[in-house]
PDB file of N, CA, C and O in Angstrom:
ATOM      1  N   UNK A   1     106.320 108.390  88.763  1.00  0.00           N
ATOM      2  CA  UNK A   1     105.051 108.018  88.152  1.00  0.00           C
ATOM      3  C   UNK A   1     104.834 106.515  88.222  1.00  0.00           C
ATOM      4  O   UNK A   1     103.736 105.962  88.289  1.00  0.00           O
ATOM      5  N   UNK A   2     105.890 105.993  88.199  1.00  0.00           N
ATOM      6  CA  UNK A   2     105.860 104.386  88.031  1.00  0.00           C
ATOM      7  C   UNK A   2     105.608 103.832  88.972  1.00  0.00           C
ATOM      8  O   UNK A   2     105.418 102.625  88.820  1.00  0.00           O
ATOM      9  N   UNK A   3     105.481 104.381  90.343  1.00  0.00           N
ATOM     10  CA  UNK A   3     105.678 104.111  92.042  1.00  0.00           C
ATOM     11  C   UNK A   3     103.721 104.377  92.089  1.00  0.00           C
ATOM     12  O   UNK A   3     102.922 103.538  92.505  1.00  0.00           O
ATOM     13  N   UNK A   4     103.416 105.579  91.611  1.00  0.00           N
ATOM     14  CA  UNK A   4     102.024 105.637  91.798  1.00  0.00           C
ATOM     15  C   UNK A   4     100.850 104.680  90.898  1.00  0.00           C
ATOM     16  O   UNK A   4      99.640 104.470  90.982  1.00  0.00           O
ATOM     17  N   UNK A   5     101.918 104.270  90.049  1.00  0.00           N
ATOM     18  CA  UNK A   5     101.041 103.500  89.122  1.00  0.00           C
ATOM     19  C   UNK A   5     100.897 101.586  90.287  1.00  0.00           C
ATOM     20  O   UNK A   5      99.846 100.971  90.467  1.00  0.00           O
ATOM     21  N   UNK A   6     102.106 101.228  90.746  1.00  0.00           N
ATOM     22  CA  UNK A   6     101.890 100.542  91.272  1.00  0.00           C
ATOM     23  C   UNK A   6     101.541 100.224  92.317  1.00  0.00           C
ATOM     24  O   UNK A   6     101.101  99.103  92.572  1.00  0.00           O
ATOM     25  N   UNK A   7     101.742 101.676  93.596  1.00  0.00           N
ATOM     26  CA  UNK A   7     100.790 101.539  94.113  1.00  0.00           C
ATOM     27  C   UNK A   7      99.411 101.763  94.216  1.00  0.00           C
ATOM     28  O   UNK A   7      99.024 101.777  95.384  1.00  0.00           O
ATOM     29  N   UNK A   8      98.228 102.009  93.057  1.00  0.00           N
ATOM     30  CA  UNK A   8      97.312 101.919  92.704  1.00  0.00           C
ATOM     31  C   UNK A   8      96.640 100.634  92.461  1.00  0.00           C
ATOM     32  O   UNK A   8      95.526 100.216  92.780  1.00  0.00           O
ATOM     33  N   UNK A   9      97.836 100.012  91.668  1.00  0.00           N
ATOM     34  CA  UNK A   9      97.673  98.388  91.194  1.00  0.00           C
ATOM     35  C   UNK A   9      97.010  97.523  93.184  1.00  0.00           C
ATOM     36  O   UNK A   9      96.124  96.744  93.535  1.00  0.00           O
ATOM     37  N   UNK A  10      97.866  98.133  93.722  1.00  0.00           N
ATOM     38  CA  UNK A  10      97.819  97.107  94.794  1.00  0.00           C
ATOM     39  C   UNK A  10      96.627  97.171  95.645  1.00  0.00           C
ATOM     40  O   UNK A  10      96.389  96.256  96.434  1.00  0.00           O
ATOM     41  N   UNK A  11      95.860  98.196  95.534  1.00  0.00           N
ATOM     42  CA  UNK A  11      94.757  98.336  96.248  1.00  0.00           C
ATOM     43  C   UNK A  11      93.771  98.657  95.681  1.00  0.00           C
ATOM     44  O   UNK A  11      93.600  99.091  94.542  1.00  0.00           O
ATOM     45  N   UNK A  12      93.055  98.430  96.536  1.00  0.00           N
ATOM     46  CA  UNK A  12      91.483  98.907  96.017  1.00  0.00           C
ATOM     47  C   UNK A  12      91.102 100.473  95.082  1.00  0.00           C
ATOM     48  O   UNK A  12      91.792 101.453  95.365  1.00  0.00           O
ATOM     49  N   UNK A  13      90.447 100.561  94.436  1.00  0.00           N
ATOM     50  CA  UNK A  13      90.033 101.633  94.176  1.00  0.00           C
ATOM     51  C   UNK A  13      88.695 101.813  93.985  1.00  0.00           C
ATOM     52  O   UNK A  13      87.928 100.879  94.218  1.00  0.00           O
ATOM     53  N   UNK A  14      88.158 103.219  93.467  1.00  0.00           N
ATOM     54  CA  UNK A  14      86.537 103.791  93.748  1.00  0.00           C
ATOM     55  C   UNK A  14      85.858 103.043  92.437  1.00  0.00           C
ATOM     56  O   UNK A  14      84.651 103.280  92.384  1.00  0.00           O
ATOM     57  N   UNK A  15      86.317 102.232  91.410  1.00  0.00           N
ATOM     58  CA  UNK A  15      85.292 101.560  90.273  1.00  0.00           C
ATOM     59  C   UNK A  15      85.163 100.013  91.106  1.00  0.00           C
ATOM     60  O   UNK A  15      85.798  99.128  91.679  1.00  0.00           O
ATOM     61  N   UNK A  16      83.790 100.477  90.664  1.00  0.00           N
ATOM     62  CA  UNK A  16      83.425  99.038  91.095  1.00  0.00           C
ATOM     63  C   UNK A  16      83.346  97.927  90.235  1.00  0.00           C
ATOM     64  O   UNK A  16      82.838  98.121  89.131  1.00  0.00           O
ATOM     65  N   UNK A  17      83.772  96.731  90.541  1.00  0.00           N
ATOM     66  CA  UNK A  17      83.247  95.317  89.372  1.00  0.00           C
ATOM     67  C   UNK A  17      82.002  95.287  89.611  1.00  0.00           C
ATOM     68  O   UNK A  17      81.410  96.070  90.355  1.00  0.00           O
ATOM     69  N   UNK A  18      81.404  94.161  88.847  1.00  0.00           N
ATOM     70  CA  UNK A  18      80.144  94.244  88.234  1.00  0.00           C
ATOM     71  C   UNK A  18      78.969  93.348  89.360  1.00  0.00           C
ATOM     72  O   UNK A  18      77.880  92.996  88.908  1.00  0.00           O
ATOM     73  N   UNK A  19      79.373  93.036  90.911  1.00  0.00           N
ATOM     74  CA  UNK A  19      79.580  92.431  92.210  1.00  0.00           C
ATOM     75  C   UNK A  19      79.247  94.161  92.977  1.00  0.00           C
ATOM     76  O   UNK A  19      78.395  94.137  93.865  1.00  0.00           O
ATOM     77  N   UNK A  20      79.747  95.280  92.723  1.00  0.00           N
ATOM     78  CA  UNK A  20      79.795  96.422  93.667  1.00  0.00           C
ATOM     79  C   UNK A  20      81.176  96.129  94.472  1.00  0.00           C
ATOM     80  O   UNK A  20      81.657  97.003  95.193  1.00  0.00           O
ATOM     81  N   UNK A  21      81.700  95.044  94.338  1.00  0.00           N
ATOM     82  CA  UNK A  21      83.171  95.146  94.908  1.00  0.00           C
ATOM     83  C   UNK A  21      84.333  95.627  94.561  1.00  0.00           C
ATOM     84  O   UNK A  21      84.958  95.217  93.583  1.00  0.00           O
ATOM     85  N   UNK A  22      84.782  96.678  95.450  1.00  0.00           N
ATOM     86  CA  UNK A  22      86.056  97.463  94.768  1.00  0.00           C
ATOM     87  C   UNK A  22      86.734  96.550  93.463  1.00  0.00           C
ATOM     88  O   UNK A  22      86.900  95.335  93.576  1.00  0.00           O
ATOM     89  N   UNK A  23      87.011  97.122  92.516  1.00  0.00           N
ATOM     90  CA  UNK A  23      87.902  96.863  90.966  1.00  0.00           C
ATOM     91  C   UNK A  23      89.191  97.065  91.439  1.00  0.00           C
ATOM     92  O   UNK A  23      89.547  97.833  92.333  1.00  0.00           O
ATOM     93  N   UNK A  24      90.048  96.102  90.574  1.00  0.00           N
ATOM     94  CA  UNK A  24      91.692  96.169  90.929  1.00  0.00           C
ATOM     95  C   UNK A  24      92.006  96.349  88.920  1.00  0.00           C
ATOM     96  O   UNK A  24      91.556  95.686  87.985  1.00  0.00           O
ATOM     97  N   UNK A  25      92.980  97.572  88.953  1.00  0.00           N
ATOM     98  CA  UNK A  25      93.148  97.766  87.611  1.00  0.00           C
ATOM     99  C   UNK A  25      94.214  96.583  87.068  1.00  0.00           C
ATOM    100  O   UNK A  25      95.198  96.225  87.715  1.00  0.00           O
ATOM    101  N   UNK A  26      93.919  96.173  86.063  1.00  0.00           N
ATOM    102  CA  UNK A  26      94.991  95.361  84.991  1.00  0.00           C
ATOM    103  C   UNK A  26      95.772  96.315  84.030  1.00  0.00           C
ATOM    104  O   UNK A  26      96.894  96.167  83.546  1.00  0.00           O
ATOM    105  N   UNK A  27      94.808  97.407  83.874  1.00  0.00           N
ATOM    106  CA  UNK A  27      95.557  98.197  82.532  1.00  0.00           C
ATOM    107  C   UNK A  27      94.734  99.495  83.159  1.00  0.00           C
ATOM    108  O   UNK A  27      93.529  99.615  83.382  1.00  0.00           O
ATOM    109  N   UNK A  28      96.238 100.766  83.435  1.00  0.00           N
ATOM    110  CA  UNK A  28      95.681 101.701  83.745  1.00  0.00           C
ATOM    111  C   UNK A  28      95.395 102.538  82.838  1.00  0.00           C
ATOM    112  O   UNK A  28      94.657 103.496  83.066  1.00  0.00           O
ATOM    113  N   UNK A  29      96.119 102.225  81.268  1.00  0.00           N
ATOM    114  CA  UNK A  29      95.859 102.881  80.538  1.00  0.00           C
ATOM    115  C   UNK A  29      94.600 103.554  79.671  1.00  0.00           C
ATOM    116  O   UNK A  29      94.382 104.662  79.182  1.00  0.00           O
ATOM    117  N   UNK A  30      93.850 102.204  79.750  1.00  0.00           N
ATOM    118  CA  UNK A  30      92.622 101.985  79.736  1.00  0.00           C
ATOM    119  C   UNK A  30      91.604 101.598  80.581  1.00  0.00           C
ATOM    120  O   UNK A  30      90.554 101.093  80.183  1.00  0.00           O
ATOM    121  N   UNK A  31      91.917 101.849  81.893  1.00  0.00           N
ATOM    122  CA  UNK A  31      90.867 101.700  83.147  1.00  0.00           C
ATOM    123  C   UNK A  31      90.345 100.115  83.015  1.00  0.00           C
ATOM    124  O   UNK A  31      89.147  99.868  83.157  1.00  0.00           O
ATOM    125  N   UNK A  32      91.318  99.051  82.734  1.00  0.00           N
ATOM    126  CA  UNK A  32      90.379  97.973  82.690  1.00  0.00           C
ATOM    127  C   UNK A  32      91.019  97.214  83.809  1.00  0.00           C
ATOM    128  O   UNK A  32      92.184  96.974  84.126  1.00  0.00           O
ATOM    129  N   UNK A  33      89.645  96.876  84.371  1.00  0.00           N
ATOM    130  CA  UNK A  33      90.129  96.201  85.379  1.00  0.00           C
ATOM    131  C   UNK A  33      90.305  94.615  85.217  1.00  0.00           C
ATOM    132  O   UNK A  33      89.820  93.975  84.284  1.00  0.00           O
ATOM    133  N   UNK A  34      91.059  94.084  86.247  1.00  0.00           N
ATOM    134  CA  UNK A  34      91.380  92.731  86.233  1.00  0.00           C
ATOM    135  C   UNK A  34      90.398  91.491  86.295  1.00  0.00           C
ATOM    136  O   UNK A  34      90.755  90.342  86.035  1.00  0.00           O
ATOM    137  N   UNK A  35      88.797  91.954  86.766  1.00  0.00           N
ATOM    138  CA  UNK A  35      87.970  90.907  86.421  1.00  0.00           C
ATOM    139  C   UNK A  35      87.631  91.392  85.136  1.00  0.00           C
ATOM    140  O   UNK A  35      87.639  90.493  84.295  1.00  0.00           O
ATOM    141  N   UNK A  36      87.409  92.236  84.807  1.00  0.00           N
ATOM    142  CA  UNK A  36      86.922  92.067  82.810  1.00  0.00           C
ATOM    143  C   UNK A  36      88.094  91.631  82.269  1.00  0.00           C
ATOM    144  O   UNK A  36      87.900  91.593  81.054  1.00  0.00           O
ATOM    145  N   UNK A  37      89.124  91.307  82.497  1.00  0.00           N
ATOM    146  CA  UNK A  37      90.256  90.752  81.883  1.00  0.00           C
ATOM    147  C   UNK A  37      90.204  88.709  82.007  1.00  0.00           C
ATOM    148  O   UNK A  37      90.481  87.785  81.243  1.00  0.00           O
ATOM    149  N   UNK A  38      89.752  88.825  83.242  1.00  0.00           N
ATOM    150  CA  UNK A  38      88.938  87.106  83.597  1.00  0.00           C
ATOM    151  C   UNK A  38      88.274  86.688  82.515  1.00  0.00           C
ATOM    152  O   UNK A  38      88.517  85.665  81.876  1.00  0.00           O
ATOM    153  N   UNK A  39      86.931  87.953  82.181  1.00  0.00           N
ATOM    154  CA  UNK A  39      85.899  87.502  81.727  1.00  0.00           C
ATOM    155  C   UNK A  39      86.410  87.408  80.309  1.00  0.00           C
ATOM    156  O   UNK A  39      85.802  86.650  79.553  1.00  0.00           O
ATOM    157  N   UNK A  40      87.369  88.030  79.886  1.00  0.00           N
ATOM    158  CA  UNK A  40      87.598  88.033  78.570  1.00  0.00           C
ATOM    159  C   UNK A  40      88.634  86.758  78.150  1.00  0.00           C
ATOM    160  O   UNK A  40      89.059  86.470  77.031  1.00  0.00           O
ATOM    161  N   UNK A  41      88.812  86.290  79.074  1.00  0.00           N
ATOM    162  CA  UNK A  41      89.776  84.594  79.063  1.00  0.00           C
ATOM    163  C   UNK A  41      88.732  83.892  79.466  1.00  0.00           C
ATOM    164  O   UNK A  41      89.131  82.734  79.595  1.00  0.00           O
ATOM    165  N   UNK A  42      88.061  83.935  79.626  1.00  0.00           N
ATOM    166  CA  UNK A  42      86.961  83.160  79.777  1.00  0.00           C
ATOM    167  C   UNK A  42      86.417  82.896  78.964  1.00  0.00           C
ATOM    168  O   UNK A  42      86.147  81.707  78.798  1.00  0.00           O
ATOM    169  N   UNK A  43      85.964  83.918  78.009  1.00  0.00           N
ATOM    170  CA  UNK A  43      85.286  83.960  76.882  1.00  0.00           C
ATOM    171  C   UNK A  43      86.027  83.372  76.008  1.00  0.00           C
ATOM    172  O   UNK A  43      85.442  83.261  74.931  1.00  0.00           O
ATOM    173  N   UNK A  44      87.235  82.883  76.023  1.00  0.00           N
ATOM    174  CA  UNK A  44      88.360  82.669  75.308  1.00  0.00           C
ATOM    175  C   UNK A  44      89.191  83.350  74.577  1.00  0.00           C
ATOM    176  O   UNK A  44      89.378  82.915  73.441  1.00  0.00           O
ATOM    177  N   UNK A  45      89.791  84.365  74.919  1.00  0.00           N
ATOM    178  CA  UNK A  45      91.067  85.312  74.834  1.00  0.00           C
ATOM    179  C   UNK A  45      92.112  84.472  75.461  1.00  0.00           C
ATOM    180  O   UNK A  45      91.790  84.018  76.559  1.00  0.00           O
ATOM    181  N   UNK A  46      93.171  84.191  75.067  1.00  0.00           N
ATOM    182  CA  UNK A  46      94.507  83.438  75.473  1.00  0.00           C
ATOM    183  C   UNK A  46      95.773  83.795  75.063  1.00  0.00           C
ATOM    184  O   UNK A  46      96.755  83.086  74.840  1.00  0.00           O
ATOM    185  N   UNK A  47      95.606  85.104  74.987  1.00  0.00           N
ATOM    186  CA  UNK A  47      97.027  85.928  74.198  1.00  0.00           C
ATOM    187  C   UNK A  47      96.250  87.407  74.792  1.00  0.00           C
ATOM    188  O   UNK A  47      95.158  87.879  75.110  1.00  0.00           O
ATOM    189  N   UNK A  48      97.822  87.742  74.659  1.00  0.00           N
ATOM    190  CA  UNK A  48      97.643  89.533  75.404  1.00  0.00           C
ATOM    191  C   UNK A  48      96.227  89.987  73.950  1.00  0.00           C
ATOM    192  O   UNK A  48      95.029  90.273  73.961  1.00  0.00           O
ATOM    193  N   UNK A  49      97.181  89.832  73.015  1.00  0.00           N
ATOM    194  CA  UNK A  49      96.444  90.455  71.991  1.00  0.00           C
ATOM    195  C   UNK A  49      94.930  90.181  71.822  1.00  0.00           C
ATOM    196  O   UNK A  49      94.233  90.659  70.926  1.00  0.00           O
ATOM    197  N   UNK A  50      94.607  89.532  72.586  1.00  0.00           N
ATOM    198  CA  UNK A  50      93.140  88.350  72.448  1.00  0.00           C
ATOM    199  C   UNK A  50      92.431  89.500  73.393  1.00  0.00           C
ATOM    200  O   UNK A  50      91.232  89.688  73.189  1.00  0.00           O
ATOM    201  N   UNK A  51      93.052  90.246  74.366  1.00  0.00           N
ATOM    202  CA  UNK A  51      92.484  90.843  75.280  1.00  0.00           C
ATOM    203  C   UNK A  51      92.636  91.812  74.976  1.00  0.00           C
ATOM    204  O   UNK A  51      91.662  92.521  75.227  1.00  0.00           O
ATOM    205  N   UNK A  52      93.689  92.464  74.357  1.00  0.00           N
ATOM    206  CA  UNK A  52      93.145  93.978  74.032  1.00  0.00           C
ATOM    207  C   UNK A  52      92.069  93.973  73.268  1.00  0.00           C
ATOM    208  O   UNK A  52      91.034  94.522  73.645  1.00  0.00           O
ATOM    209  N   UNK A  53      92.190  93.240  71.879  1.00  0.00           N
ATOM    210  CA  UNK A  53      90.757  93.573  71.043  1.00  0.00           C
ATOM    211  C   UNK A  53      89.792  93.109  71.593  1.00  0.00           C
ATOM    212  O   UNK A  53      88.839  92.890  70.845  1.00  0.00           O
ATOM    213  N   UNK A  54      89.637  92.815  72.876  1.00  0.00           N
ATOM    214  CA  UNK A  54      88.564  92.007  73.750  1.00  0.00           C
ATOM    215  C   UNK A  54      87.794  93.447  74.572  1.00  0.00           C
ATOM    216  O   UNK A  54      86.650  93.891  74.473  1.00  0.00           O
ATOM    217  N   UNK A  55      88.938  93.892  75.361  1.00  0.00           N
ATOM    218  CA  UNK A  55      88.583  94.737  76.451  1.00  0.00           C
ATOM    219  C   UNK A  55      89.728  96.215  76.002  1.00  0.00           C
ATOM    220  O   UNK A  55      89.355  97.338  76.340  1.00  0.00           O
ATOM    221  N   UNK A  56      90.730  96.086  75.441  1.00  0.00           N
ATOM    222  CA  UNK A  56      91.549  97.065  75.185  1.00  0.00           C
ATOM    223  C   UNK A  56      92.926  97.239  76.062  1.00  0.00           C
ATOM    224  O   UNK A  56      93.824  98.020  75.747  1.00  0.00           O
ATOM    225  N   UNK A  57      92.938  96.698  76.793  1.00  0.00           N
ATOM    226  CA  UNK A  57      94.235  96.693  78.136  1.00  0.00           C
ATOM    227  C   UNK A  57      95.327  95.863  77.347  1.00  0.00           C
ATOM    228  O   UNK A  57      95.164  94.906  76.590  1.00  0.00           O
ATOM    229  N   UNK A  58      96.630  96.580  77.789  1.00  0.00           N
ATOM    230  CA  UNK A  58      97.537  96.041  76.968  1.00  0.00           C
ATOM    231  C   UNK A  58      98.031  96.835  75.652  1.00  0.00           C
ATOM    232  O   UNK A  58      99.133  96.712  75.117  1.00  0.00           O
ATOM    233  N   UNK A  59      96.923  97.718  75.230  1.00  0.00           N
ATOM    234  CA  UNK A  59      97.003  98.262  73.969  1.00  0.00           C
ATOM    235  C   UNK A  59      97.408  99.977  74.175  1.00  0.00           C
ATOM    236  O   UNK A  59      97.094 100.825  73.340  1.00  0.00           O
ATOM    237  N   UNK A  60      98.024 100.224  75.222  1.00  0.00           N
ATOM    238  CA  UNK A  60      98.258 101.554  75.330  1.00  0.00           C
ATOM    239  C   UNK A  60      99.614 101.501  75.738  1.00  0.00           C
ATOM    240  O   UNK A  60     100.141 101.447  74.627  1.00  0.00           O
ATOM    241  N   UNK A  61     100.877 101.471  76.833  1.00  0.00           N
ATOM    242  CA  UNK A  61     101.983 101.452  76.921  1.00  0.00           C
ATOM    243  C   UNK A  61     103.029  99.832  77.106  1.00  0.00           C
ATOM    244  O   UNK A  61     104.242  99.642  77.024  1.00  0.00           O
ATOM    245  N   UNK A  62     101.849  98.896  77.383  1.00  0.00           N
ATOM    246  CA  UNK A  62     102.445  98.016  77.203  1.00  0.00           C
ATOM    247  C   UNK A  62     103.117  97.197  78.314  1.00  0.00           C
ATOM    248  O   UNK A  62     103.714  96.124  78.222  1.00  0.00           O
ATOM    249  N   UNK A  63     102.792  98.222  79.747  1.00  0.00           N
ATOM    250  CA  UNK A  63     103.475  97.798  80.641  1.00  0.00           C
ATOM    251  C   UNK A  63     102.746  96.953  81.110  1.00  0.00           C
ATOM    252  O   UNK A  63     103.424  96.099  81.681  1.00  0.00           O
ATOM    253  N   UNK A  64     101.076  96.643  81.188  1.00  0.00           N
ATOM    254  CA  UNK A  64     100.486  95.561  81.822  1.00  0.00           C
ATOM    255  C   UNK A  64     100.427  94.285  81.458  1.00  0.00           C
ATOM    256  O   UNK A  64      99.568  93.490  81.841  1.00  0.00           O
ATOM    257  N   UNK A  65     101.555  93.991  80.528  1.00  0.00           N
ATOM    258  CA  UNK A  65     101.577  92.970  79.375  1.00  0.00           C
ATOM    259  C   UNK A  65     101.530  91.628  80.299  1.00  0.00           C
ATOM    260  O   UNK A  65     100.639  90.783  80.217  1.00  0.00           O
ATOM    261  N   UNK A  66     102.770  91.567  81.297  1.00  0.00           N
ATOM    262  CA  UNK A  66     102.956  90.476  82.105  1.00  0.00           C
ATOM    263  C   UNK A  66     102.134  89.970  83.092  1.00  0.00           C
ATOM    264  O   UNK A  66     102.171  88.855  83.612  1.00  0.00           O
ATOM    265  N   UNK A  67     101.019  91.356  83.405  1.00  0.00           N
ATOM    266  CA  UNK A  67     100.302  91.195  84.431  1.00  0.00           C
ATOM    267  C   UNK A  67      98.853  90.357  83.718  1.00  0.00           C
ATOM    268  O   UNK A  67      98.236  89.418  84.220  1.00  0.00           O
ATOM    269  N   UNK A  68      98.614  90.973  82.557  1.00  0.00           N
ATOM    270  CA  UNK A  68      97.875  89.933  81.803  1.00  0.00           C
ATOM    271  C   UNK A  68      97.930  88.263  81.372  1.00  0.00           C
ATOM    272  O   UNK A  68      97.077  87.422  81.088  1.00  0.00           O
ATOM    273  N   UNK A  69      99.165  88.272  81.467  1.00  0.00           N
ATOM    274  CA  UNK A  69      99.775  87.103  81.202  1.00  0.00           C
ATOM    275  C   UNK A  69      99.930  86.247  82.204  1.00  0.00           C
ATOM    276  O   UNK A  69     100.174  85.048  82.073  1.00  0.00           O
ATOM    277  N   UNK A  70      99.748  87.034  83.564  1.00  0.00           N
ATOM    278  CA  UNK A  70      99.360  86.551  84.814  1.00  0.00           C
ATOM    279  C   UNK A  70      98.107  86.130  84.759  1.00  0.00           C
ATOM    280  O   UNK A  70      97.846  84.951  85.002  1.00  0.00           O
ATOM    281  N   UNK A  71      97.239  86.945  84.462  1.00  0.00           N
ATOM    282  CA  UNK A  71      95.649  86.378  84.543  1.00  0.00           C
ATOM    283  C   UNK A  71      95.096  85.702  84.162  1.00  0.00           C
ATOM    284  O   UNK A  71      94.052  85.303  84.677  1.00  0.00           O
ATOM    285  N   UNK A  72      95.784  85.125  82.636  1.00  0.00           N
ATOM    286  CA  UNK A  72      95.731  84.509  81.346  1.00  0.00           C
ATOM    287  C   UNK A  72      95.894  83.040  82.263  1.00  0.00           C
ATOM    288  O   UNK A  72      94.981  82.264  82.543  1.00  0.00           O
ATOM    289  N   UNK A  73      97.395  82.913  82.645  1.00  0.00           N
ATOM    290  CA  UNK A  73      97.638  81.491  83.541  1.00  0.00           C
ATOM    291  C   UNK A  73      96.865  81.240  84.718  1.00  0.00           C
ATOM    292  O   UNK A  73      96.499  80.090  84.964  1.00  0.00           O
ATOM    293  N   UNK A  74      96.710  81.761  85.128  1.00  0.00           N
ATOM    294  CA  UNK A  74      95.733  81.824  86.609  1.00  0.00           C
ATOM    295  C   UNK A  74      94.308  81.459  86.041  1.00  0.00           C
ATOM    296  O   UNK A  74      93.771  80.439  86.474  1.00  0.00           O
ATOM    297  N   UNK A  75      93.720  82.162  85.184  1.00  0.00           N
ATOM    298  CA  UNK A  75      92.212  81.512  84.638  1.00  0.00           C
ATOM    299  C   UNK A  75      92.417  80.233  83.768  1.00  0.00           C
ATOM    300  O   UNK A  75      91.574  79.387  83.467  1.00  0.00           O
ATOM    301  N   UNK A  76      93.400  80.278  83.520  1.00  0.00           N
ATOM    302  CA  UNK A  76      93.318  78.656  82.345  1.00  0.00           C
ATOM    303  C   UNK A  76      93.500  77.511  83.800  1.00  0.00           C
ATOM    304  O   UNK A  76      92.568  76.831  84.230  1.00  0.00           O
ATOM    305  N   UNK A  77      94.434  77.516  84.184  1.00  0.00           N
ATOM    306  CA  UNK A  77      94.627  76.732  85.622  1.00  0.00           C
ATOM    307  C   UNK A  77      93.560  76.359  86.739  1.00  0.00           C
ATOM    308  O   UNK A  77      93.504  75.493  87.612  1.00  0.00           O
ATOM    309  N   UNK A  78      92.584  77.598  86.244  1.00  0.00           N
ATOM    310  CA  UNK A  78      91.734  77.090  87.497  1.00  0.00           C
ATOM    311  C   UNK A  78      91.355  78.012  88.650  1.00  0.00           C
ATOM    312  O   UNK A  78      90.287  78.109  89.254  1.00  0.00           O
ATOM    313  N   UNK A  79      92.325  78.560  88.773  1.00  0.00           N
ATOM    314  CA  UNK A  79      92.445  79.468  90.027  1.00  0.00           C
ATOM    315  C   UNK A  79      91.575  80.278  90.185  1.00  0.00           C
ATOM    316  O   UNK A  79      90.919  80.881  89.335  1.00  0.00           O
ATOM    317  N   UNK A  80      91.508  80.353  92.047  1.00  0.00           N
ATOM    318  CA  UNK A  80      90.555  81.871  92.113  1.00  0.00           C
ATOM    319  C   UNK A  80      91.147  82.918  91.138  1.00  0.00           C
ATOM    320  O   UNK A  80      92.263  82.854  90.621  1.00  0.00           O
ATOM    321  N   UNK A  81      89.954  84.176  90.919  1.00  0.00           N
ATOM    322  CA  UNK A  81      90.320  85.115  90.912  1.00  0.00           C
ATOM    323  C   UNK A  81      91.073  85.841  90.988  1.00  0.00           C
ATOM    324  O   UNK A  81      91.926  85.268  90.310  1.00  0.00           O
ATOM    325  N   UNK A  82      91.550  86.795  91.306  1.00  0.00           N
ATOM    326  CA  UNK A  82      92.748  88.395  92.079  1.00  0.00           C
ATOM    327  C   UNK A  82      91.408  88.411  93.174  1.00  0.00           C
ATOM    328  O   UNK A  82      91.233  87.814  94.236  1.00  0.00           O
ATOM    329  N   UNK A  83      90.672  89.244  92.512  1.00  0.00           N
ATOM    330  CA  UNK A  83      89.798  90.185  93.224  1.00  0.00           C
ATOM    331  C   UNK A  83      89.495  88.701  94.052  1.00  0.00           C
ATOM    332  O   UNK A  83      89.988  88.989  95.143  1.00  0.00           O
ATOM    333  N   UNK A  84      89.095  87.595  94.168  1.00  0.00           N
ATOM    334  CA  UNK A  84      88.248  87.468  95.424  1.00  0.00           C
ATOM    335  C   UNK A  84      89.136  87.210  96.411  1.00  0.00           C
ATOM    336  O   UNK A  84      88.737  86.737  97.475  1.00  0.00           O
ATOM    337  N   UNK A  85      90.658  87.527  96.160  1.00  0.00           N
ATOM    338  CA  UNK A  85      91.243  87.203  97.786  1.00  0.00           C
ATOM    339  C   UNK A  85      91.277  88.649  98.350  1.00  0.00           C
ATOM    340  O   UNK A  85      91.728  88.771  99.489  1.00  0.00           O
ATOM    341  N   UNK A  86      90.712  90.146  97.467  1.00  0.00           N
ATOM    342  CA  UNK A  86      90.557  91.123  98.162  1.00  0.00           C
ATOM    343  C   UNK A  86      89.023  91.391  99.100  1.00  0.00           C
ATOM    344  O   UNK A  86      88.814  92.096 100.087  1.00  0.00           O
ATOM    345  N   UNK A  87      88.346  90.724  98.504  1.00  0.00           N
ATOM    346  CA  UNK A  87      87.072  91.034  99.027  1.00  0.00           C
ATOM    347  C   UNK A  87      86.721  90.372 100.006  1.00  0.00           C
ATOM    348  O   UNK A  87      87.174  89.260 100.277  1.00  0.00           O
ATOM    349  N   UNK A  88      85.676  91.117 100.800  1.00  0.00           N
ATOM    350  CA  UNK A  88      85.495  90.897 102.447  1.00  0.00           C
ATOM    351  C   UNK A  88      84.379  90.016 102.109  1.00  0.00           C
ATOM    352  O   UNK A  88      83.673  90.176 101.114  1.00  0.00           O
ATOM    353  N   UNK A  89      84.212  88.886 103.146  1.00  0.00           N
ATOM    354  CA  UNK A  89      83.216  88.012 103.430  1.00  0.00           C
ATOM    355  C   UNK A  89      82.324  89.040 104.023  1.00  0.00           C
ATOM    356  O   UNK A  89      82.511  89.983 104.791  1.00  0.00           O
ATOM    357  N   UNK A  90      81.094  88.451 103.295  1.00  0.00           N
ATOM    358  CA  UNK A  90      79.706  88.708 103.503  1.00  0.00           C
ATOM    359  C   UNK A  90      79.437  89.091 104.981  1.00  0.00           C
ATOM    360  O   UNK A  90      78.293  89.349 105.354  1.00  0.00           O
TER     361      UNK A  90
END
């Protein structure tokens, strides 16, 4: 189960972000994907916990904890996105 969960993580799937560009999940528990997890550090969420009561990811087994914590550093820093090094030029 743990093999399908991550390879899901790694690719594209059929929800789209809010762009129409394939969604990459952050939390499968709760179908949230990794740009509403942006938007919710954006908004200023800066703790896992900031994002579950934000969007809910994080709040079901617990395993996307680090991957949030990935996104968390990556948006405070500056950095692109996840999703835009998946998406195809125009």
């Amino acid at each position: 189960m743990a093999r399908l969960a991550q390879d899901r993580l790694a690719s594209p799937n059929d929800i789209a972000d809010v762009d129409g560009s394939p969604a990459l999940y952050a939390c499968l528990c709760h179908a949230v994907t990794v740009e509403q997890v942006e938007l919710a550090v954006l908004a200023g969420a800066d703790t896992v916990e900031e994002i579950g009561e934000a969007t809910l990811a994080g709040t079901g087994c617990g395993c996307c904890h680090s991957r949030l914590r990935g996104v968390i550093e990556r948006v405070q820093l500056g950095m692109p996105a996840l999703a835009d090094h998946i998406r195809q030029p125009a």
